[in-house]
Backbone bond lengths (Angstrom), bond angles and torsions (degrees), N, CA, C in turn:
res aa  C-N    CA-C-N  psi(-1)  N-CA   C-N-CA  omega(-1)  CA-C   N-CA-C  phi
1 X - - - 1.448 - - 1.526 111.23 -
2 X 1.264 124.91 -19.62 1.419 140.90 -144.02 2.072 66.33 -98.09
3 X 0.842 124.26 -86.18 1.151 150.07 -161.60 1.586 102.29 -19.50
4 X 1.402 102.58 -53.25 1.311 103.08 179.48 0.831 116.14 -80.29
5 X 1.384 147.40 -32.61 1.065 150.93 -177.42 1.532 128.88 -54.02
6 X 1.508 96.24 -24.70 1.605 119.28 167.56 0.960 100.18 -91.53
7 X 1.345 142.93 -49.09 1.494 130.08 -179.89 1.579 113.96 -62.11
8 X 1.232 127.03 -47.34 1.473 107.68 152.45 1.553 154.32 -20.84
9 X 1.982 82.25 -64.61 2.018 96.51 156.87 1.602 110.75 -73.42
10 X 0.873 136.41 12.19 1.325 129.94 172.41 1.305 105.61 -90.99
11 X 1.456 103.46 -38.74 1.871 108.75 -144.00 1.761 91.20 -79.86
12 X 1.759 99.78 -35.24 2.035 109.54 -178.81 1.537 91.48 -74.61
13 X 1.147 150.62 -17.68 1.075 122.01 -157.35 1.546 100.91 -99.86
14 X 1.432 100.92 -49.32 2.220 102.04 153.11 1.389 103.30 -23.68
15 X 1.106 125.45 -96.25 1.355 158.38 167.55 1.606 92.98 15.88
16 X 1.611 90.78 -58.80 1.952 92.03 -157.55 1.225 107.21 -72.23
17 X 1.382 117.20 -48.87 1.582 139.36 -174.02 1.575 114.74 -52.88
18 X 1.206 122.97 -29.12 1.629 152.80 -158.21 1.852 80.70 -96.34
19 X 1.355 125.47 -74.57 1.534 136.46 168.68 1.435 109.68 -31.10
20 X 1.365 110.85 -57.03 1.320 109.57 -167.53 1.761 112.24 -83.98
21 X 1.136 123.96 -22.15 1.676 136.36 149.72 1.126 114.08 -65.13
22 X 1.240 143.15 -10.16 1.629 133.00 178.15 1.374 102.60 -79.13
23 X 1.734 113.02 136.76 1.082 124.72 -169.47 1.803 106.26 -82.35
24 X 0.993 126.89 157.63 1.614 129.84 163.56 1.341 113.30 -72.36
25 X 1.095 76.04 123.32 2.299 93.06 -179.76 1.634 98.95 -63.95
26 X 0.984 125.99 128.27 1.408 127.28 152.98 1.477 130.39 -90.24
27 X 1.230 124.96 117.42 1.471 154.78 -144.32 1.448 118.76 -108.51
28 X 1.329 121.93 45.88 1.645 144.43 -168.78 1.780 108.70 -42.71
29 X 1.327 121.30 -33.29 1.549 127.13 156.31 1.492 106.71 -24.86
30 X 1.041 124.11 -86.33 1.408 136.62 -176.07 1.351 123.16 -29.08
31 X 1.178 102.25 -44.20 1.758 117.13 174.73 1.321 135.35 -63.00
32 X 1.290 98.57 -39.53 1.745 132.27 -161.38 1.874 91.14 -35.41
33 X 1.724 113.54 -26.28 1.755 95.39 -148.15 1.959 90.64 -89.59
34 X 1.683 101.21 27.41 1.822 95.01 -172.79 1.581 86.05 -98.32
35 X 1.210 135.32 -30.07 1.489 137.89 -158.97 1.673 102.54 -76.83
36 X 1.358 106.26 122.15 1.702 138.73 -147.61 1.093 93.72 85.03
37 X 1.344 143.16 -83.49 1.407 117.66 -157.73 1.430 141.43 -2.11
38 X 1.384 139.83 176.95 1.461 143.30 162.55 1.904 95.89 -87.05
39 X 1.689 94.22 129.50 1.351 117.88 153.54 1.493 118.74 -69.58
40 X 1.385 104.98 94.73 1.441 104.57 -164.74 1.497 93.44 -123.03
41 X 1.168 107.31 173.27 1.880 121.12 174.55 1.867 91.84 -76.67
42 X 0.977 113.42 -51.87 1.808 115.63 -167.06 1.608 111.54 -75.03
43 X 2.031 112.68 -17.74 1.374 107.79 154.09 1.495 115.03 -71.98
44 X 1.200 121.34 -66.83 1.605 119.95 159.45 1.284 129.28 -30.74
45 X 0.944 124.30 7.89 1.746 131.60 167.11 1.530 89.03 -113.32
46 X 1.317 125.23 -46.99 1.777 119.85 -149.21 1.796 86.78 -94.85
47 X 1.058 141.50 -11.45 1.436 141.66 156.10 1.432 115.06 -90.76
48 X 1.061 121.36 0.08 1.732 120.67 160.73 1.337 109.73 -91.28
49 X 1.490 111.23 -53.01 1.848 112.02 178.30 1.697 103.76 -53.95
50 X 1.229 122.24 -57.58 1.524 132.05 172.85 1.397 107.52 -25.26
51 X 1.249 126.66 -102.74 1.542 141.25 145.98 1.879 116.02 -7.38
52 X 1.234 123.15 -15.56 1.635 118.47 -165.59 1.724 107.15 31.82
53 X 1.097 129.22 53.85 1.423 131.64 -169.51 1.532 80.43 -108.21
54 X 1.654 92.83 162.84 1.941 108.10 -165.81 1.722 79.06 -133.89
55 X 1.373 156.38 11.36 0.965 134.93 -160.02 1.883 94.08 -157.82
56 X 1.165 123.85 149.01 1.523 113.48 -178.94 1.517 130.66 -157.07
57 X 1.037 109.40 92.74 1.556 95.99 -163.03 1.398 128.35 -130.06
58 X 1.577 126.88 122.89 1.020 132.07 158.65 1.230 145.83 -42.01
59 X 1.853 117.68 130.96 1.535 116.68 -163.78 1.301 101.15 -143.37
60 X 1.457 100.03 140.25 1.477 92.37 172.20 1.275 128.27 -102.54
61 X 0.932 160.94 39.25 1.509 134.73 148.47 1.820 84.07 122.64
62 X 1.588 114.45 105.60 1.891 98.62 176.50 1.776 107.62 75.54
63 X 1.240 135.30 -21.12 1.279 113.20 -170.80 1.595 107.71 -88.55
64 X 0.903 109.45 153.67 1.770 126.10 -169.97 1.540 99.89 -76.60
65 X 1.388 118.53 151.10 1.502 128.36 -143.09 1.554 90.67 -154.95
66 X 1.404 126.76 145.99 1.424 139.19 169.19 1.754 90.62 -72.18
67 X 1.128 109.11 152.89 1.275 114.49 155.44 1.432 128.38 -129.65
68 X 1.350 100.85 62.88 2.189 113.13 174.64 1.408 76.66 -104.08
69 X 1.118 74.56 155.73 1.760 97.57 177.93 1.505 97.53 -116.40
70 X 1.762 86.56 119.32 2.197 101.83 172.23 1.589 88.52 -101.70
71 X 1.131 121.41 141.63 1.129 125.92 130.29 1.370 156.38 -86.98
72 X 1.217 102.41 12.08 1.601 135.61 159.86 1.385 102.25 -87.65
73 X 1.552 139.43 14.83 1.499 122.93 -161.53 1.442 110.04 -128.98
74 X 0.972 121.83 140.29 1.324 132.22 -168.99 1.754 94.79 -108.58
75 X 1.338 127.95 141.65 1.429 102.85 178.62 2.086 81.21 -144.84
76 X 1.323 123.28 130.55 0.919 112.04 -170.52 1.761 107.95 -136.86
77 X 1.119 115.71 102.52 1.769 135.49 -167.80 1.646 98.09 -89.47
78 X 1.782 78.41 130.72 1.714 83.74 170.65 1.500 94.57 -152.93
79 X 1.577 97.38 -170.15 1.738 105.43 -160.55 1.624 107.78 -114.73
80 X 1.225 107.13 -174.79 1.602 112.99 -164.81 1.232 101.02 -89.98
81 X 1.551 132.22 10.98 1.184 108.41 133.98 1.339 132.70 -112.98
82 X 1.172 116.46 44.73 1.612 149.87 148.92 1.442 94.32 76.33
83 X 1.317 115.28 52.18 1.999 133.63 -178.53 1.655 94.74 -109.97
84 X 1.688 105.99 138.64 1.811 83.31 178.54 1.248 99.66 -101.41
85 X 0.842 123.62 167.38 1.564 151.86 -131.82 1.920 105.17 -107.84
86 X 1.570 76.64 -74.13 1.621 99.02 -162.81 1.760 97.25 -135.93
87 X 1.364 109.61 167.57 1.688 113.56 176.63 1.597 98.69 -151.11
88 X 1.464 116.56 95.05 1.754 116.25 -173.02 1.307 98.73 -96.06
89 X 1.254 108.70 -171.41 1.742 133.05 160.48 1.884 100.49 -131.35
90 X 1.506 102.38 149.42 1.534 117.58 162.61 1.519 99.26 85.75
């Protein structure tokens, strides 16, 4: 009985740790109303809370981009006259 009983708290304690390591999905819907906007530092905070993205990154317009897909990532492209562009996830 002892036996299981540890195998139980093991299996919840996986459980939690696995919960508490899962990354935040980022949710690009929400955002969409930043695109025209100004690429600002204070849009990029108010398009990270939007999105729940944990990761965030700026592009400009033509520049070359990794392509793994995070899904914690907010990746947000804009143009040279600092208008954003686009607002993705991954």
């Amino acid at each position: 009985m002892t036996i299981s009983l540890a195998a139980a708290l093991s299996s919840i304690t996986l459980a939690l740790a696995s919960a508490q390591l899962e990354p935040q999905v980022c949710d690009a819907s929400s955002a969409q109303q930043f695109v025209g906007g100004p690429a600002t530092q204070e849009t990029g905070a108010q398009i990270m809370a939007a999105t729940r993205a944990t990761i965030f990154q700026w592009v400009l317009v033509g520049s070359p981009v990794t392509k793994d897909y995070r899904r914690e990532r907010v990746r947000v492209v804009y143009d040279r006259d600092m208008k954003v562009v686009s607002v993705t996830c991954g």
